[in-house]
BATORVEX-483725 format. One record per residue: residue in one letter; x, y, z of N, C-alpha, C in turn. Coordinates in steps of 0.05 Angstrom, whole numbers, plus 32768, in hexadecimal, padded with zeros to 4 digits. Example, Ala and Ser with C-alpha at 12.3 -4.5 7.8 and 13.67 -1.06 7.14 Angstrom:
BEGIN
a81087F8E809C80F67FA6809C81087FBE809Cs81017FD3808E81117FEB808F81028001809D
//
This chain:
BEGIN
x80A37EB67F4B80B47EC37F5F80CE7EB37F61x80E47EBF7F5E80F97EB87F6381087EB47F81x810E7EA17F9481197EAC7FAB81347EAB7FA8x81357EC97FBC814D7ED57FBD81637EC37FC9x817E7EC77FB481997EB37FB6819D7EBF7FD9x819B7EB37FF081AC7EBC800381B97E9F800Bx81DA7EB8800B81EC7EA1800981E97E898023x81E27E88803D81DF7E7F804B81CE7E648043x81BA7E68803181AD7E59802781AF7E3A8012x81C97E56800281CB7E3C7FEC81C57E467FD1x81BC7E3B7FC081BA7E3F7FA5819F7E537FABx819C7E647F8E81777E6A7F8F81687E537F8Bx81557E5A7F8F81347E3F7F8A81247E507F7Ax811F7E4B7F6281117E5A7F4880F37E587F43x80E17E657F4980C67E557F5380B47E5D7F32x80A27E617F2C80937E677F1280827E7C7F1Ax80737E867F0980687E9B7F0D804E7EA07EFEx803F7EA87F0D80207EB57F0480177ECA7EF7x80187EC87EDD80177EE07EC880047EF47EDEx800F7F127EDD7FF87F237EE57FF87F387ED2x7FE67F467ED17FE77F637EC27FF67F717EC6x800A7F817EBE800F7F967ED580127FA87EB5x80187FCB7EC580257FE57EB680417FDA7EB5x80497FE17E9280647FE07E8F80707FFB7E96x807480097EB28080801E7EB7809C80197EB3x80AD802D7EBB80CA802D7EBA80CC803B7ED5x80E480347EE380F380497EFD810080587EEEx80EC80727F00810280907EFA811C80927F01x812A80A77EF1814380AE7EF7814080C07F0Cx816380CA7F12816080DC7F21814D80ED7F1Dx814480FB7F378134810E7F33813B81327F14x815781337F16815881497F0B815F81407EEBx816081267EE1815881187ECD813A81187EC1x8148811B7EA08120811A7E92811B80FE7E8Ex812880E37E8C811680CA7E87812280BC7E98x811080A67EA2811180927EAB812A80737EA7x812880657EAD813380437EA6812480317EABx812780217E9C811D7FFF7E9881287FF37EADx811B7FE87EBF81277FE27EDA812A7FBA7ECCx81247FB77EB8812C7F9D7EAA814E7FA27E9Ax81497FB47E9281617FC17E7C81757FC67E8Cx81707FCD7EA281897FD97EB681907FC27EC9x818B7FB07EC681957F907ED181AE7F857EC3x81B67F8F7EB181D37F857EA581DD7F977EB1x81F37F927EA382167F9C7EAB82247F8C7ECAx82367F9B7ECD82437F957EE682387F8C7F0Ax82387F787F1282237F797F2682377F807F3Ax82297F8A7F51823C7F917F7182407F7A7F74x82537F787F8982617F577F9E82517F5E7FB8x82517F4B7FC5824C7F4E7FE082647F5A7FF5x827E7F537FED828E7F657FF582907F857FF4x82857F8A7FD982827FA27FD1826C7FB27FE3x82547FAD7FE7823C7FAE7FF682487FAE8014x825B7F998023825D7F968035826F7FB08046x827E7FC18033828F7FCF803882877FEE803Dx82797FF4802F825B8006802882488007803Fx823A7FF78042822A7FF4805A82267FE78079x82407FD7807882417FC08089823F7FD580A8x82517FDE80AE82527FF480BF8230800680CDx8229800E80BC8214801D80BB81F1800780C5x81FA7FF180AE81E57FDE80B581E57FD080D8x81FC7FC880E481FE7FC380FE82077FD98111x81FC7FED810582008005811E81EB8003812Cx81F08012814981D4800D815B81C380198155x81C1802C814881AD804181408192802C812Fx81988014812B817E8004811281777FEC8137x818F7FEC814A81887FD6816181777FBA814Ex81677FB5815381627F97815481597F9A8135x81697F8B812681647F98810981697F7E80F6x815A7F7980DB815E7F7480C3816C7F8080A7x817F7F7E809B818B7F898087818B7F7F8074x81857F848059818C7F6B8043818B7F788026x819C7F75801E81A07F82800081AA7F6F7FE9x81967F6F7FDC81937F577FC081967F6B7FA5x81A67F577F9381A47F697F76818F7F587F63x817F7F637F6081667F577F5081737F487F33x818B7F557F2881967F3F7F0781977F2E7F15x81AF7F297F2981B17F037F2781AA7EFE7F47x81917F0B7F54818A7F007F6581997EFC7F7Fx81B47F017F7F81BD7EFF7F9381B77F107FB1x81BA7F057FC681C57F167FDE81DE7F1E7FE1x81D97F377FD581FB7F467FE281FD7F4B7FFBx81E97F53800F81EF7F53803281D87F468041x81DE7F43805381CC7F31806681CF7F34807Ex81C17F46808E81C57F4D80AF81A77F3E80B8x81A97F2180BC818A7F1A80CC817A7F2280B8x81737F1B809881677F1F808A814C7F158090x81497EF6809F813B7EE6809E81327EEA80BCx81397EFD80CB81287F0680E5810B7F0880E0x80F57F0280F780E27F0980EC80DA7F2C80FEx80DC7F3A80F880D37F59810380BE7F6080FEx80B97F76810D80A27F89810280AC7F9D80F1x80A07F9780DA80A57FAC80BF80957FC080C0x80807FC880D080767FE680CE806F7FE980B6x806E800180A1805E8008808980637FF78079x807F7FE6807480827FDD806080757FC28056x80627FBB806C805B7FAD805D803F7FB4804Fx80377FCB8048802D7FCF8033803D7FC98017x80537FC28010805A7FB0800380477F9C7FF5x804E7F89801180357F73800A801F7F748003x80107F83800F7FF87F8A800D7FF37F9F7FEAx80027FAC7FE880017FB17FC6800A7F9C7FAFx80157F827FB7801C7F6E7FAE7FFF7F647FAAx7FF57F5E7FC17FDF7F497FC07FC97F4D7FB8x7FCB7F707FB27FB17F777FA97FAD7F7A7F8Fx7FBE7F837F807FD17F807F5D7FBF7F5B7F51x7FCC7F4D7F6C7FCD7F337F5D7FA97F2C7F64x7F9D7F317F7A7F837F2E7F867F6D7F327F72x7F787F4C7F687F607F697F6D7F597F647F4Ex7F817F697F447F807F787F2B7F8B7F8D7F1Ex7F9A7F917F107FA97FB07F0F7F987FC27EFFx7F7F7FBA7EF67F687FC67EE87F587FCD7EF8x7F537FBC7F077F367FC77F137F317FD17F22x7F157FE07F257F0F7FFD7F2C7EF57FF17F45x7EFA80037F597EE57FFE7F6D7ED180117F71x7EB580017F727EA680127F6B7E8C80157F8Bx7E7F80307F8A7E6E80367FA17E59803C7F89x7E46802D7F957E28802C7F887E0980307F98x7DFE80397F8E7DD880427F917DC980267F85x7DBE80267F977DA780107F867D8C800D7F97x7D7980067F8B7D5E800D7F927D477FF77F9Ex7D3C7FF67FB07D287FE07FAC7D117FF27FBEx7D017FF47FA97CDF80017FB47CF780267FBEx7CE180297FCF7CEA80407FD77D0180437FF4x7D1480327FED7D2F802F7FF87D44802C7FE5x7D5C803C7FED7D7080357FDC7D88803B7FEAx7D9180247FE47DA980147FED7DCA80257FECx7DD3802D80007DEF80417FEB7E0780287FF5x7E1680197FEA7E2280037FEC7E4680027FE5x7E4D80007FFC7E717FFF7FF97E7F7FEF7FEAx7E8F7FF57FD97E9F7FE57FD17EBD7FDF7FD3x7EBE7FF17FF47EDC7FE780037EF1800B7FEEx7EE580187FE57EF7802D7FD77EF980497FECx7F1180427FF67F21805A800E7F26806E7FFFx7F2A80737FE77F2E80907FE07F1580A27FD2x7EFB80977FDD7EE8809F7FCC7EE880B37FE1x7EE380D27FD67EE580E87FDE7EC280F67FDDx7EBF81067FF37E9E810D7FFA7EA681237FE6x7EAB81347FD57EA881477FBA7EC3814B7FADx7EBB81507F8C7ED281637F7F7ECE81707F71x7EE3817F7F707ED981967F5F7ECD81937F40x7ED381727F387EC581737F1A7EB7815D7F1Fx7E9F81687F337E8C81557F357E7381667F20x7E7481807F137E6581867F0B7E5E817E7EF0x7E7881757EE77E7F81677ECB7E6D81497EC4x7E66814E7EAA7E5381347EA77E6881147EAFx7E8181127EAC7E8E80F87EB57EAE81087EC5x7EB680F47ED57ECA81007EE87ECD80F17EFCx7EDC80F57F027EE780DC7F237ED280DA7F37x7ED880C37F437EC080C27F567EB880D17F6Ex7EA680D27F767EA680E17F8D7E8580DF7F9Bx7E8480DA7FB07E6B80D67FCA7E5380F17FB2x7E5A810E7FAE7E44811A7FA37E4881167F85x7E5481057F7D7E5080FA7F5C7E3D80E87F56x7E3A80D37F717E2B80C77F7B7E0F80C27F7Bx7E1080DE7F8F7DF480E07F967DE880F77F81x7DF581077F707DEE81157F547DDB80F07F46x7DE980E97F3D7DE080DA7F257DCB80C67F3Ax7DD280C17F537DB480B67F627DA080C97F5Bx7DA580DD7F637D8680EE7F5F7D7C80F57F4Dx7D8B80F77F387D8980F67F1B7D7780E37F18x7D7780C57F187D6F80AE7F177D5D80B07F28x7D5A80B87F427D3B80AF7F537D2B80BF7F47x7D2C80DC7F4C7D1E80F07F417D1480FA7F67x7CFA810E7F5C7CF381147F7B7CDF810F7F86x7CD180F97F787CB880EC7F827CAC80EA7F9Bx7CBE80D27FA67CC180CA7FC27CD280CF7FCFx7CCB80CD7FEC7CDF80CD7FFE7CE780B48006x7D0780A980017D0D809480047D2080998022x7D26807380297D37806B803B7D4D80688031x7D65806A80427D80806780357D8C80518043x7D98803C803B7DA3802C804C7DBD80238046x7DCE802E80557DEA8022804E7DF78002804Bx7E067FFE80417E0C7FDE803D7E277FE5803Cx7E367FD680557E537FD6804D7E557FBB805Cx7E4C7FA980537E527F8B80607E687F838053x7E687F8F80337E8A7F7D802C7EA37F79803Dx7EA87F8780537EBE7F8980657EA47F798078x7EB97F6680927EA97F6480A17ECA7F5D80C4x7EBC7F5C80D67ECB7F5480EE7EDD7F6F80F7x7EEF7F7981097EF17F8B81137EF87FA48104x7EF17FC1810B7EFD7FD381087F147FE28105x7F1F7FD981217F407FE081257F557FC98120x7F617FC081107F7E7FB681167F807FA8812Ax7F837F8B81337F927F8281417FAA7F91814Fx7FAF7F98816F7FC77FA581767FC47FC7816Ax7FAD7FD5815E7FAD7FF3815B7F9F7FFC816Fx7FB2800C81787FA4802781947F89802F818Ax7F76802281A07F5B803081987F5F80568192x7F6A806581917F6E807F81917F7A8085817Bx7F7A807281667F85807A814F7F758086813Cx7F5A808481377F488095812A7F4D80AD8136x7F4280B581477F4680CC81587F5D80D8814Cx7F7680D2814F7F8D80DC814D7F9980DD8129x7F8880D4811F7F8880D781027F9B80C080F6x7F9E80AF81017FB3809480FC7FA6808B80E6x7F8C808380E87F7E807480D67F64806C80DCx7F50807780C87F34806980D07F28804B80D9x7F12804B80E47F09803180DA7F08802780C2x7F0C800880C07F08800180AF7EEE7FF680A3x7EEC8007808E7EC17FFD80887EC58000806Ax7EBA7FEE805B7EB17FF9803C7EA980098030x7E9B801A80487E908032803B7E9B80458044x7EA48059803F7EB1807680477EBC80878038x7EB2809D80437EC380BE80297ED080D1803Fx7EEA80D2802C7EFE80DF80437F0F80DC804Fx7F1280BB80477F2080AA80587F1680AF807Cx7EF780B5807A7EE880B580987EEF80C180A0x7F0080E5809F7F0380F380AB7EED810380B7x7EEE810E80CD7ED2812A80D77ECC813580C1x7ED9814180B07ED48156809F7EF2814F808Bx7EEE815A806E7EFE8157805B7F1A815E8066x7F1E816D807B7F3D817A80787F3A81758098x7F348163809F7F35815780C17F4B814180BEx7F60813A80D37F72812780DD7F61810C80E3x7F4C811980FB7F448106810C7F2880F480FBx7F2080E381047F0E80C980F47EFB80C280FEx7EDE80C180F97ECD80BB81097ECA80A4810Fx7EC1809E81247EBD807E81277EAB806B8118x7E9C807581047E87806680F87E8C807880CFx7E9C806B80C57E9C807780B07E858071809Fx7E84805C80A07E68804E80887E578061808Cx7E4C806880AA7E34807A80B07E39809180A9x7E5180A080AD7E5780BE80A17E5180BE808Bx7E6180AD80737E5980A880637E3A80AF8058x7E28809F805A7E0C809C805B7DFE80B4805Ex7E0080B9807A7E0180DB807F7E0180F68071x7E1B80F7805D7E1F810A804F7E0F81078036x7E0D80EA80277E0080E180157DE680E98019x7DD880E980307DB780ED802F7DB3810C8030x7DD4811880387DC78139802F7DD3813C8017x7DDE813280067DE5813E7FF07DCF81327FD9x7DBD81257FEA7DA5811B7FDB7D8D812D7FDDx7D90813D7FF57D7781487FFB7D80815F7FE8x7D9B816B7FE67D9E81847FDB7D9C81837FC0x7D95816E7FAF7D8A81667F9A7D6F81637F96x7D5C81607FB47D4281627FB17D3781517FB8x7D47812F7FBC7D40811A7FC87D3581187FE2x7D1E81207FE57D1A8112800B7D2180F48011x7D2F80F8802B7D3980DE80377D2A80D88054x7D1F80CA80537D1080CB806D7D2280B78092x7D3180AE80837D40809A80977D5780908088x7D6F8085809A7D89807D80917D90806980A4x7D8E804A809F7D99803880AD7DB08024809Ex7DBF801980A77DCE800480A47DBF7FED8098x7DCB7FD8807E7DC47FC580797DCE7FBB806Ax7DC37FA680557DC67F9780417DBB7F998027x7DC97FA1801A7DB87F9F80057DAA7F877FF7x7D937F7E7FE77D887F617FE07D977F597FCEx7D9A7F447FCD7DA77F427FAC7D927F477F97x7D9F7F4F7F827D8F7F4D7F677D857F6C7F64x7D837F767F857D7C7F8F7F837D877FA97F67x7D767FC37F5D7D7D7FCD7F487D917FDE7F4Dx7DA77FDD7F367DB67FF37F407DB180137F33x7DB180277F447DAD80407F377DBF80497F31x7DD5804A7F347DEC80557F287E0880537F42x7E2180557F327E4080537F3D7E4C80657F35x7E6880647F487E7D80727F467E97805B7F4Ax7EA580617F397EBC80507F3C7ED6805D7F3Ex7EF180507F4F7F0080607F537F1780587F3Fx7F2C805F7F427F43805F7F337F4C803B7F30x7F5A80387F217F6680157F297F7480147F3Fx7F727FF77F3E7F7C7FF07F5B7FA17FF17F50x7FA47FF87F387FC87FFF7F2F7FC7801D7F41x7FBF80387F397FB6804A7F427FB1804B7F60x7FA4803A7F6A7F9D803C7F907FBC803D7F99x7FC280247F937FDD80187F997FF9802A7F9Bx7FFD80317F848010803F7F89800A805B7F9Cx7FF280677F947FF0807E7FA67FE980727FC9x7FE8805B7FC87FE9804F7FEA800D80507FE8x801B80417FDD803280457FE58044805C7FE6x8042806A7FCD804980917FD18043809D7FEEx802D809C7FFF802280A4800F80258095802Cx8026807D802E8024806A8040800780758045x7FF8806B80417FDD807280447FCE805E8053x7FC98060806C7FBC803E807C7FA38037806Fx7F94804B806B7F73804A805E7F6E80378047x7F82803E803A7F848037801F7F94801D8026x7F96801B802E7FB17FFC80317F9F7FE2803Ex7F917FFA80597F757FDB80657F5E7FDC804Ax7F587FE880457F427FE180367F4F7FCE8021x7F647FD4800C7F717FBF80017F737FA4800Fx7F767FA480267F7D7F8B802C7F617F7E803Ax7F527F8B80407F3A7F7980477F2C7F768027x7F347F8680177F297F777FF77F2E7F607FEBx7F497F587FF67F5F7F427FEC7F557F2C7FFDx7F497F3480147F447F1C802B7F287F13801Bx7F197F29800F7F007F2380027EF87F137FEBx7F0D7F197FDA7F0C7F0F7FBF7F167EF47FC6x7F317EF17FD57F457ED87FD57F317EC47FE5x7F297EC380037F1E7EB980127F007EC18021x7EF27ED0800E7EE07EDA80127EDB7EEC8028x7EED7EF0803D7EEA7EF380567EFC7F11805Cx7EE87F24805A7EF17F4480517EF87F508068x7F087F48807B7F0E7F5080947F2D7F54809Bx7F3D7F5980AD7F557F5A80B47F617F3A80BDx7F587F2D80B97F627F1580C17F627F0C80A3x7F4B7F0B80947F517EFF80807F5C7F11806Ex7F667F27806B7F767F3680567F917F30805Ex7F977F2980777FB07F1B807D7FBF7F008077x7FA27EEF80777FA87ED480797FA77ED48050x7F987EE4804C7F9B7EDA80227FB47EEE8012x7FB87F0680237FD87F13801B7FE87EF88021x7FEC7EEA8038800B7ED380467FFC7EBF8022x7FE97EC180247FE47EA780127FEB7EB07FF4x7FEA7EC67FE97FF57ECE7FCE80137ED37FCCx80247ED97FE080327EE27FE2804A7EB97FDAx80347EAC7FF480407E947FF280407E877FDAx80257E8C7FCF80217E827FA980347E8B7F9Dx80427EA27F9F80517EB27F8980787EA77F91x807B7E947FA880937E8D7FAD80A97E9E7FC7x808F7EB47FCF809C7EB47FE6809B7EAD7FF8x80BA7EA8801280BD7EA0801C80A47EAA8040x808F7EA1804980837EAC805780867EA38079x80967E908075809B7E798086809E7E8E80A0x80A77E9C80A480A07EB580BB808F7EC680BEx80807EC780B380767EE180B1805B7EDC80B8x805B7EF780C980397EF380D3802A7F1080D7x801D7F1580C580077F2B80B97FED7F2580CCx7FE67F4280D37FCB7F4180E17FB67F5A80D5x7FCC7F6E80C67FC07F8380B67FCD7F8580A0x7FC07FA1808C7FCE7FA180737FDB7FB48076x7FDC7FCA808B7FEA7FE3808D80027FEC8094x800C7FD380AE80297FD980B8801D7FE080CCx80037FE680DA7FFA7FFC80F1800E7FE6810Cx80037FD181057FFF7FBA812180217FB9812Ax801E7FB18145803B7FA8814B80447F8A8147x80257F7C814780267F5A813B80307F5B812Ex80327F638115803E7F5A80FA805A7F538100x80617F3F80F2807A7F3280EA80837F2B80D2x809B7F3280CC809F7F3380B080C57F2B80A2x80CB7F26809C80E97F1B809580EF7F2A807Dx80FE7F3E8080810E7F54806D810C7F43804Fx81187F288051811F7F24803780FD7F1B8030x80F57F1A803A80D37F17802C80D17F2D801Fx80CE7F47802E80C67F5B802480E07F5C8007x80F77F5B800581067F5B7FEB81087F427FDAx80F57F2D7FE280EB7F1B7FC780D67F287FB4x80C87F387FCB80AA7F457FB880C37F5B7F9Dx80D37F677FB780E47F847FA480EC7F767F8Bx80F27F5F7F8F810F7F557F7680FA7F4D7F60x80DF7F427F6880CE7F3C7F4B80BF7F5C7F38x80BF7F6C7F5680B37F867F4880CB7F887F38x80E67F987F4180F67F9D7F2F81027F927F15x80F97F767F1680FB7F677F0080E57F647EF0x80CF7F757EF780BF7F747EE380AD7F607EDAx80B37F487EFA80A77F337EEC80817F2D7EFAx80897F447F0B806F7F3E7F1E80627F587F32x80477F637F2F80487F817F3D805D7F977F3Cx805F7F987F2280757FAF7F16806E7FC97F20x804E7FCB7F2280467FEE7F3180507FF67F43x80557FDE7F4E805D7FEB7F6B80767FF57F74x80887FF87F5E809B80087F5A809980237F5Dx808580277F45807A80477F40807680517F57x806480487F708060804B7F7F8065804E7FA1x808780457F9B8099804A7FAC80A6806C7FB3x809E80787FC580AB80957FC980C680957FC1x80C780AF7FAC80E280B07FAD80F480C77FBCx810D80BE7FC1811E80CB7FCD811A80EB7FD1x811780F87FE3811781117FDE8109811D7FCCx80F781157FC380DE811A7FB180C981237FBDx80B480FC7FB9809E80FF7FBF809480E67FD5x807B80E77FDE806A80DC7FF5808080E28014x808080CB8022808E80C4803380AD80C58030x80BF80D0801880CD80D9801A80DF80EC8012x80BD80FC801380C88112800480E3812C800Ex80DF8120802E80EE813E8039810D8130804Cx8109811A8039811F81028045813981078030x814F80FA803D816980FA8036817081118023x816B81248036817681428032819F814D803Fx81A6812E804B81BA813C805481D181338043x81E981458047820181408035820881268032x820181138054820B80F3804481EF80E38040x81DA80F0803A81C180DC802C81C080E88018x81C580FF800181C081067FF181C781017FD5x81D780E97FCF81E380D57FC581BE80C47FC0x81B880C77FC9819580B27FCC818C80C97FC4x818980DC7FBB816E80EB7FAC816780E07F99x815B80E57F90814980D77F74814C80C67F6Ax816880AE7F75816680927F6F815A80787F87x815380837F998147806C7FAC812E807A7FA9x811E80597FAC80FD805A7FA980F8804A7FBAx80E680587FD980E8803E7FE680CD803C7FF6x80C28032800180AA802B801A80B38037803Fx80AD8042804080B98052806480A4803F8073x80AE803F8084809E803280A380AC803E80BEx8095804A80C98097805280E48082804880FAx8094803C810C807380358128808A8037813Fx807C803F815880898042817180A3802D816Fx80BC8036816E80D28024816E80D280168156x80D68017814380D2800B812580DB80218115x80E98021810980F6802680EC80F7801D80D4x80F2801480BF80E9800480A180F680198088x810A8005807D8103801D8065810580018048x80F98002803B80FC7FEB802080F97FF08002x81067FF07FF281017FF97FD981197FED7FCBx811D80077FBF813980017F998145801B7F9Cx815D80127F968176802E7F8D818780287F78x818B80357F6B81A180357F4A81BB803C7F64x81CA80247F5681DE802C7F6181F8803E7F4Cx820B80427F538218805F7F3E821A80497F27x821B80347F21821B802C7F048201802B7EFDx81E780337F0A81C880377EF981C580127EFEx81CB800B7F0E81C47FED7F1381AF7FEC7F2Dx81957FDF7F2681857FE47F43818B7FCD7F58x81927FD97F67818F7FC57F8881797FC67F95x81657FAB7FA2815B7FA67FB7815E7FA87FD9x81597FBB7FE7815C7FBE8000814E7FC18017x81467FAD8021813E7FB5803581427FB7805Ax81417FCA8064814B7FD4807C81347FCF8095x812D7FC680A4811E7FBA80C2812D7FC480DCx812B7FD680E981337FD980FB811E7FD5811Ax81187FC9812981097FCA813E811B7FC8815Cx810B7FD4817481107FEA8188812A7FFB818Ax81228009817181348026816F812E8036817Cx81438040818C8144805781A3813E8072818Dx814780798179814680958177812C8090814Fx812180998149811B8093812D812880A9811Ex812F80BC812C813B80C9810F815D80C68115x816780AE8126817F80A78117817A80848107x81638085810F815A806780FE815A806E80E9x814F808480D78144808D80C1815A809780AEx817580A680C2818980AC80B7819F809380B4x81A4807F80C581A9807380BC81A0805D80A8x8180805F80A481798050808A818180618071x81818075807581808085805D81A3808B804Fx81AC8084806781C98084805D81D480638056x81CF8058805581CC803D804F81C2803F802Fx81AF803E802F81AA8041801181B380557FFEx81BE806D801281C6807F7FFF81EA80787FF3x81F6806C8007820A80588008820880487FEAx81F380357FEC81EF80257FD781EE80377FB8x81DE804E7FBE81DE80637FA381F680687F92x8207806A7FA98220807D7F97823C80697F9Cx823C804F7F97824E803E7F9C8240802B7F81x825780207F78825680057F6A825D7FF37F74x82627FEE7F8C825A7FD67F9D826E7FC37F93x828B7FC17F8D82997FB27F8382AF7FB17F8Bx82BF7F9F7F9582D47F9F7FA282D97F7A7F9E
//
């Protein structure tokens, strides 16, 4: 990781780096463009000034509409800070720091690997056992197919397959891999309810909604879970005689898995989406693998700690979840655009580019910067949105009119209105789009 040149600072400080895997993707072009760019390749030519940048946005960035705010825009070729409004504030960043949390899980997890929900047997009990995967879905439609994505009745097909209909067995769930609270530090107990975001448990299909096309979340997902599994067992023929909570033994046999997509794959579709489900479960995995300790404290405390391995600056920052839900979180803009400047350079969690909504496209911003002065930002800003009561966030990359990408990220906290927070983020970057930043 490189830290970012801010001039206040002094020279850059050049730190080394930890080979990871990543997809050699490219950033798309505009949207009404057929190929993409080398977000490495597109680091030459002409860079903006900070004068140039300053002239462009300066206005817009200290309007009241962002109130207690962070601003900071870095050009990933030579690292510099072209603006700096309180870069080094520490705020509440709201969604964006799923950022981090797709950082730490790339480098944690793996950009390969696949999470898997498994059956396994001892005597006439069998174990159905979490492996922390939020997008494992209770059916699909090509669950009838001999191989196919995972799914809760793909599951319990190839379980019953494997038991046969002998006995009537016990079912006992295991989702100890997560352990310590449910909710978030600082989240409204009424956020299940209200469809914010489930508990957090290792085991769940649905992302723990009531029903497949429900908002709201039950309070016990592991058990829903379980639940549906012991009837999609019986409707195979399996009698189940009881369903409790437990552990599975070690050594115990396994009868068969489902595995989900890679954690490259989770990732970006957590950030396309801002997806909380998918973001805590990532980060109580990272707390698991890094510090064994699969909970909200420790997915916090081993994200600050990879983030610190990799040369960023963390010296502010204070994480209590992986989602952005909490109002704890604290975070310093230019943190979040040290992670941006190694993605865009290719040198470190490159996916998570892919995975940034784009402009008037898709996820979170898709139905954004539709107006005559954001529209300059269609299909060249790719960025991370964050919204919480009084909080505004927006962080990503924009080609600026020479096809040169800029780092930006925007922090606004107790904003009176959000959709002039939103428009003035969006005109800000769309600013950056259609300017060469040179003067």
């Amino acid at each position: 990781m490189r830290r970012i040149w801010v001039a206040a600072l002094g020279a850059a400080v050049a730190f080394g780096s930890v080979p990871v895997a990543h997809a050699a993707d490219s950033l798309p072009a505009p949207a009404s463009a057929s190929t993409g760019w080398s977000p490495v390749s597109a680091l030459n030519g002409t860079a903006p000034t900070p004068a140039g940048v300053r002239e462009q946005i300066n206005r817009l960035a200290r309007s009241d509409a962002l109130r207690r705010s962070g601003v900071v825009v870095v050009d990933p070729g030579t690292e510099q800070t072209l603006f700096d409004k309180q870069a080094s504030r520490a705020l509440i960043p709201a969604s964006t720091v799923k950022i981090f949390t797709a950082a730490a899980a790339l480098e944690a997890l793996g950009p390969n690997a696949r999470l898997a929900t498994r059956t396994a047997q001892q005597g006439n009990t069998v174990y159905l056992i979490g492996g922390g995967d939020a997008t494992l879905p209770r059916a699909l439609k090509t669950d009838s197919l001999p191989q196919g994505p995972a799914s809760l009745r793909r599951l319990a097909r190839d379980t019953a397959t494997k038991l046969g209909t002998r006995n009537r067995i016990d079912i006992v769930f295991d989702d100890s891999l997560f352990s310590g609270r449910l909710l978030g530090p600082g989240w409204p107990k009424g956020f299940p309810a209200a469809g914010v975001a489930a508990p957090v448990t290792a085991l769940m299909i649905d992302q723990g909604r009531r029903t497949s096309s429900s908002r709201a979340r039950v309070s016990d997902p592991s058990e829903k879970a379980a639940q549906v599994f012991a009837n999609l067992l019986e409707k195979r023929g399996v009698q189940v005689n009881r369903i409790s909570r437990g552990v599975a033994p070690a050594g115990v046999s396994e009868v068969a898995r489902v595995e989900s997509v890679t954690i490259t794959e989770i990732v970006k579709e957590m950030l396309t989406g801002s997806d909380n489900d998918v973001s805590e479960a990532l980060g109580h995995l990272v707390g698991k693998e890094v510090l064994g300790d699969g909970s909200f404290a420790g997915g916090a405390a081993a994200t600050t700690q990879i983030l610190t391995s990799a040369g960023v600056d963390t010296s502010s920052m204070e994480l209590v979840d992986a989602s952005g839900l909490s109002g704890r979180n604290k975070v310093a803009p230019a943190a979040i655009a040290e992670v941006l400047v190694d993605v865009v350079r290719g040198e470190r969690w490159a996916p998570i580019v892919q995975g940034l909504a784009v402009a008037g496209v898709t996820g979170t911003l898709a139905n954004r910067f539709a107006t005559k002065a954001t529209n300059p930002g269609r299909g060249v800003v790719r960025a991370k949105t964050g919204t919480l009561t009084g909080v505004g966030s927006l962080a990503g990359t924009v080609l600026d009119d020479d096809g040169r990408p800029l780092v930006f990220v925007l922090i606004g906290n107790n904003v009176r209105s959000q959709a002039q927070a939103r428009d003035t983020m969006d005109r800000i970057a769309s600013r950056l789009a259609e300017c060469g930043c040179r003067s």
